[in-house]
N, C-alpha and C positions, 0 to 999 in steps of 0.2 A: 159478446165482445163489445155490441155496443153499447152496452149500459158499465160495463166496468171504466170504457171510455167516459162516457157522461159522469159518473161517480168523480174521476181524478179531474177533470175538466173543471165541474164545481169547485169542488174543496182546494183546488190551487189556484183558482183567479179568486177564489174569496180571503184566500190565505195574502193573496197578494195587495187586496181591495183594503185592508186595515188589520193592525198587530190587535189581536185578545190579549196577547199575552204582557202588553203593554199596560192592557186597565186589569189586571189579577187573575184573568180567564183562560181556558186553554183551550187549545186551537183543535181540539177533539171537537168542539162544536161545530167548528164548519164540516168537518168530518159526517158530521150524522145528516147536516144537509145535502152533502155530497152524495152519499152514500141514499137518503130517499129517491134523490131525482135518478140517480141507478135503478134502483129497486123498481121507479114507478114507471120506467121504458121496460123493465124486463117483468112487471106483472101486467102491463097493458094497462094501469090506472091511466082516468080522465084529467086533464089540467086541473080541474079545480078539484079533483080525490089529492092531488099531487099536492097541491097548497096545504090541504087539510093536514097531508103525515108530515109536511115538514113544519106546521104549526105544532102539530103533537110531538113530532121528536124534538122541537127545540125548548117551547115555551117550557116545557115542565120537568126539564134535563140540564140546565144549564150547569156546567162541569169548569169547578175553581182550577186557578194555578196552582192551590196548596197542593194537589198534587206531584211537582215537579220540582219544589223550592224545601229548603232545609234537607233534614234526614228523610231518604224515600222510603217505600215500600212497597209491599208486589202491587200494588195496586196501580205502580205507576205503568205498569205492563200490562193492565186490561184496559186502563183509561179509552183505549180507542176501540178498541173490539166493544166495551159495552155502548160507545156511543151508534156501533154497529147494530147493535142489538134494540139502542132506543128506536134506529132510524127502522128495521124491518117490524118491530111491534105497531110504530107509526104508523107504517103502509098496510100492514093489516089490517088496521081499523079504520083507518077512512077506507078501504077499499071496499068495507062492508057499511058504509055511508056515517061513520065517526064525524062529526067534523069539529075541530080546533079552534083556537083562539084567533080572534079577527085582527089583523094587524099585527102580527108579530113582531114586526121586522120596523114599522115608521108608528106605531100604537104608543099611547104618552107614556104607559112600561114595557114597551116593547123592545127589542133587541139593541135594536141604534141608542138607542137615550142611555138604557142600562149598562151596556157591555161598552160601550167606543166613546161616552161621554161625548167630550171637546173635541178629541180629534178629527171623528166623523172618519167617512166612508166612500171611497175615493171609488166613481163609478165607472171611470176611466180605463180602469181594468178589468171589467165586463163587457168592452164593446164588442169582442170576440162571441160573447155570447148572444148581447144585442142582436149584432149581423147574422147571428146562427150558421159561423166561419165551421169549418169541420174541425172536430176536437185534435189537439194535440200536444196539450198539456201535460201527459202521461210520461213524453218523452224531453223534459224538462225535472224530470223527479229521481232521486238517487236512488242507489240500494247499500246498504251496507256492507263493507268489506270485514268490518271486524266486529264484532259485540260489544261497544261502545254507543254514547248518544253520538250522533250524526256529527257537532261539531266538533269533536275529539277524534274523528277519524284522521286526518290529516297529520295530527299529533302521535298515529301510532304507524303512520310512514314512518316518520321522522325517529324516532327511539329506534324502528328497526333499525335503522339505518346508523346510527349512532352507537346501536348497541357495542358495535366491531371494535371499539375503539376501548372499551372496557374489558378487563377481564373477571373481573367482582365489585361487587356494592363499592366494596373499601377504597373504588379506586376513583370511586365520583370525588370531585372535591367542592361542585358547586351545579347547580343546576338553574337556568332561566328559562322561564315560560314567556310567552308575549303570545298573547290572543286579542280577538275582535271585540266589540264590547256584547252583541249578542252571546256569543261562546262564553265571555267573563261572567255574565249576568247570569247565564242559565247553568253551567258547568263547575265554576271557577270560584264564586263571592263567596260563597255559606262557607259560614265555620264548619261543619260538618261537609266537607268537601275535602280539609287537612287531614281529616279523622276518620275515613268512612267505617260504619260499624255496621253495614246493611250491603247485599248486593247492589241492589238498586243505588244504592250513595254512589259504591265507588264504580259502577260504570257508566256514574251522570260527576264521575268526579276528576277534570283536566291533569290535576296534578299527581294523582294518585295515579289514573292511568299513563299516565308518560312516565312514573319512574317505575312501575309495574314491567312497562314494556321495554325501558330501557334495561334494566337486569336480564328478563329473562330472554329477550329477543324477538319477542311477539307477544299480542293480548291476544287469547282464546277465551272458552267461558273459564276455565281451570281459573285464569289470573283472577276470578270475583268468588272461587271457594274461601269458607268460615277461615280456613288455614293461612289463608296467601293474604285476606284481608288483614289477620291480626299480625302478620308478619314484626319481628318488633324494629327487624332491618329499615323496613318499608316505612315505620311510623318515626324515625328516627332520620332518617333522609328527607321525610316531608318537613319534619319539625326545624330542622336546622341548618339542612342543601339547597331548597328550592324557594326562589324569588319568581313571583308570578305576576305580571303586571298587564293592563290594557294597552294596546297601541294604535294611536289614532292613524295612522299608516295600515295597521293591517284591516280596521274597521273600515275604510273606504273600499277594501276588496270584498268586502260581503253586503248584498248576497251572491256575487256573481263568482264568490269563489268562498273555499272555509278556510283563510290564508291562518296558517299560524308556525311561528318560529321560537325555535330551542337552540338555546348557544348549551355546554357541556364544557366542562373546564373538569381534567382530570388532574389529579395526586400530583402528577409530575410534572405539571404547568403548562399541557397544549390545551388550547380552546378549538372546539370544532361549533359547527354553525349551519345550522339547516330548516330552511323556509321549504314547504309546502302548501301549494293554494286550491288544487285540485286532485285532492285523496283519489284514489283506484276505487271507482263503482259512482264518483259523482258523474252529471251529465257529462263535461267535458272530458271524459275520463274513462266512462264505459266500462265495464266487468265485461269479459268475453260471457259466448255461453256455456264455454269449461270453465272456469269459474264460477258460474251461477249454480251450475251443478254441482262443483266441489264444494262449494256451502253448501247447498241441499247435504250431500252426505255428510256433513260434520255434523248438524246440529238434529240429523234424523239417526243417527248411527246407535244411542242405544232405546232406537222404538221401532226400527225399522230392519230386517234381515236384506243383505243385498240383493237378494232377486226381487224382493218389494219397492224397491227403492228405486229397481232400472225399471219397474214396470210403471212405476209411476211417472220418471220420467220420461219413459216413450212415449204416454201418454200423454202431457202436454204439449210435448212437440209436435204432437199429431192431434190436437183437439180439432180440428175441423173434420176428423171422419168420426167424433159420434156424432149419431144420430139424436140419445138420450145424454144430458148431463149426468143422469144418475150411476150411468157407466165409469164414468170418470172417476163419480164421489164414492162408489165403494171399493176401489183401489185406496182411500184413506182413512178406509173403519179399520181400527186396530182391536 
């Protein structure tokens, strides 16, 4: 527990410290240094084994934006698991006395110069670390309520809720989007966001999933099958219904909220109108833990039989009576 603390502790005061995703990088980097100084509490490595793996998992892993910009791919779905993967190969080799590149992070090609250019690296939000304050960063961090990217969830409040007012497609007559500029930039701008022809596009795509959810009533995984993507309904509502625009209003709610609003204007001339800032599962917002588990059983449902499912989650709820972690992890060999 207390290395998973340390893990989220890292990678969100570094997340908060300066944007990657500002100079082309993605934010899976701080991830894999997050994720060493986990690993190096929970293998017992020394301070300076701990420098060595997160010089090894950063210097020679560094992971572009192209991953998340244009048309996606399933790779946008491992991008963070592998940078899991760099951070515990890291700590296995310094922990067998590997050591890394000197100066990662202040070295003339080191992290800072490379990655953050001009802007630099605001230290300010480390002092929590500095001080060696007790972690709680963890609870600052969302969970997703719907198979969407993170900024689009607030948008598929909003279509449920809007759905009511439709009885079919035919009966939209106009559709507006208004989002943040982070949501417009990472979700919203690509051409291939109009058009999504990939899962990965159209669950990293605003408008595609707001008129997704507005027909059907809800986004599941179902709304990003080969079928529902090529819908010709779907591609014909984006092309000629939906007006999407930034709004410097909603951008001063984020990041303290994922403010975003949808006006509907139906066939027969009523406009309805609906702002959401804090989606169900962000901090302010909280998912119960019947919800946490009702997602557990959606997206375990064809890997998992129900009596595997409740044994597994008795088990987390009760991880402080094993003894062995291994108890736990072959409750998840399939």
């Amino acid at each position: 527990m207390k290395a998973i603390s340390i893990a989220y502790e890292i990678s969100v005061n570094l997340c908060d410290a300066a944007s990657l995703r500002a100079h082309g990088f993605d934010h899976v980097n701080y991830i894999a240094i997050g994720e060493v100084c986990g690993l190096g509490k929970l293998f017992g490595l020394k301070k300076q084994e701990i420098e060595h793996a997160i010089s090894i998992a950063v210097i020679p892993n560094i992971s572009l934006r192209q991953t998340r910009a244009g048309e996606l791919s399933m790779w946008k779905g491992a991008a963070a698991a592998n940078s899991s993967r760099n951070a515990l190969f890291a700590v296995s080799l310094a922990q067998y006395g590997m050591s890394g590149p000197y100066e990662p992070f202040v070295g003339e090609m080191g992290f800072f110069k490379q990655l953050l250019g001009s802007i630099g690296f605001d230290d300010k939000t480390l002092e929590s670390l500095f001080k060696l304050e007790p972690p709680k960063r963890i609870l600052d961090t969302h969970i997703k309520f719907y198979p969407v990217e993170y900024h689009a969830q607030s948008a598929v409040d909003i279509v449920k809720e809007l759905s009511k007012y439709i009885k079919s497609p035919d009966d939209i007559d106009s559709i507006t989007i208004e989002t943040f500029k982070a949501a417009y930039e990472i979700i919203a701008k690509d051409k291939e966001k109009w058009e999504p022809k990939t899962k990965e596009t159209a669950d990293h795509s605003l408008q595609y999933i707001s008129i997704v959810g507005l027909i059907d009533g809800d986004v599941t995984k179902y709304s990003f099958s080969k079928k529902r993507i090529s819908d010709e309904k779907i591609k014909e509502i984006l092309k000629r219904k939906v007006q999407l625009k930034e709004s410097e209003e909603l951008t001063k709610g984020y990041p303290d909220g994922i403010p975003n609003r949808i006006t509907l204007k139906t066939k027969d001339g009523k406009i309805f109108t609906k702002e959401v800032r804090y989606p169900k599962g962000h901090a302010k917002n909280p998912m119960s833990d019947e919800e946490v588990i009702a997602k557990f059983k959606r997206c375990t449902q064809d890997i998992l039989n129900q009596n595997d499912q409740d044994k597994l989650i008795d088990a987390v709820f009760n991880i402080e009576k094993f003894n062995d972690i291994d108890d736990l992890l072959k409750l998840t060999w399939l």
